[in-house]
N, C-alpha and C positions, 0 to 999 in steps of 0.2 A: 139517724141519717139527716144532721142537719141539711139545711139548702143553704149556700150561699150567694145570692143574688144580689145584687144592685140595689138598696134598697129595701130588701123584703127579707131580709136575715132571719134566720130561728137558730144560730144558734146559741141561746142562752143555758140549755137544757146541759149542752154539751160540755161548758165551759164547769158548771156547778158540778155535773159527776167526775170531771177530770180534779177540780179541790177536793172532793170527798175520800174518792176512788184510786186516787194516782199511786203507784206503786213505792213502795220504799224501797229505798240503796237502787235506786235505779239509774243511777250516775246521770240522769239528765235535768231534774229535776227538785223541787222538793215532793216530801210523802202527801199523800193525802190523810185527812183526817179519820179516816175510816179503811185506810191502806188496803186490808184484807176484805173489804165489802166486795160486792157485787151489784151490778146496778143495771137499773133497763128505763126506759124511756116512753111516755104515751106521747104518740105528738097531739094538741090541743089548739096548736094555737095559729093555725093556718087557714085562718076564715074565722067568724063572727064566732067569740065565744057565750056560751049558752048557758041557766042552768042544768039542762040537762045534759051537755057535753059534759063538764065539772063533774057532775053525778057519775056519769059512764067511769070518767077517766081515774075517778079517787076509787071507783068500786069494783077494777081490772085485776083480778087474780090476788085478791085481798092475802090467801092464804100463804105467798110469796112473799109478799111487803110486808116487813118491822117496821121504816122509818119514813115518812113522804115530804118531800119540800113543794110546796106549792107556791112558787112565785109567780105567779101571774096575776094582773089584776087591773083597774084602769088606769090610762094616763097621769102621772103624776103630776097634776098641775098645782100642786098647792091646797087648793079649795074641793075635790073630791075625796070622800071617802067611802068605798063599798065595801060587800062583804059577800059572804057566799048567800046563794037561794035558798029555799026551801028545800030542791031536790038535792043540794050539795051539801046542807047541814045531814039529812038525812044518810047519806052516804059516809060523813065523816062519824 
């Protein structure tokens, strides 16, 4: 359930399952990469993200998920580079 706001947009999440997900022969579009998948969504990223959020969010119904995309991460300005915490290495 993206938001779309003024400014305060999420949806990225929605955009990436519609490439993976999107239906073949559906006369509107092209397929997605994974046509026959199924997909669901954590939101994470509507307030400060944590290691433990990360943690929560990679280790939600593990038994369900084959494949995870996790694009989120800091501002891209060039000169940062991060990575997951401790509780999110643990998770993955």
């Amino acid at each position: 359930q993206p938001r779309y706001t003024s400014g305060l947009e999420n949806r990225h999440g929605t955009r990436c399952a519609g490439e993976v997900a999107a239906a073949a022969n559906n006369r509107i579009c092209g397929a997605g990469v994974a046509y026959n998948a199924k997909v669901g969504g954590v939101r994470m990223l509507d307030g400060p993200v944590t290691d433990m959020l990360e943690a929560q969010s990679l280790s939600l119904h593990p038994q369900h998920i084959h494949i995870y995309s996790a694009s989120w991460g800091p501002e891209d300005n060039g000169k940062t580079v991060d990575g997951p915490g401790v509780l999110a290495m643990e998770a993955f």
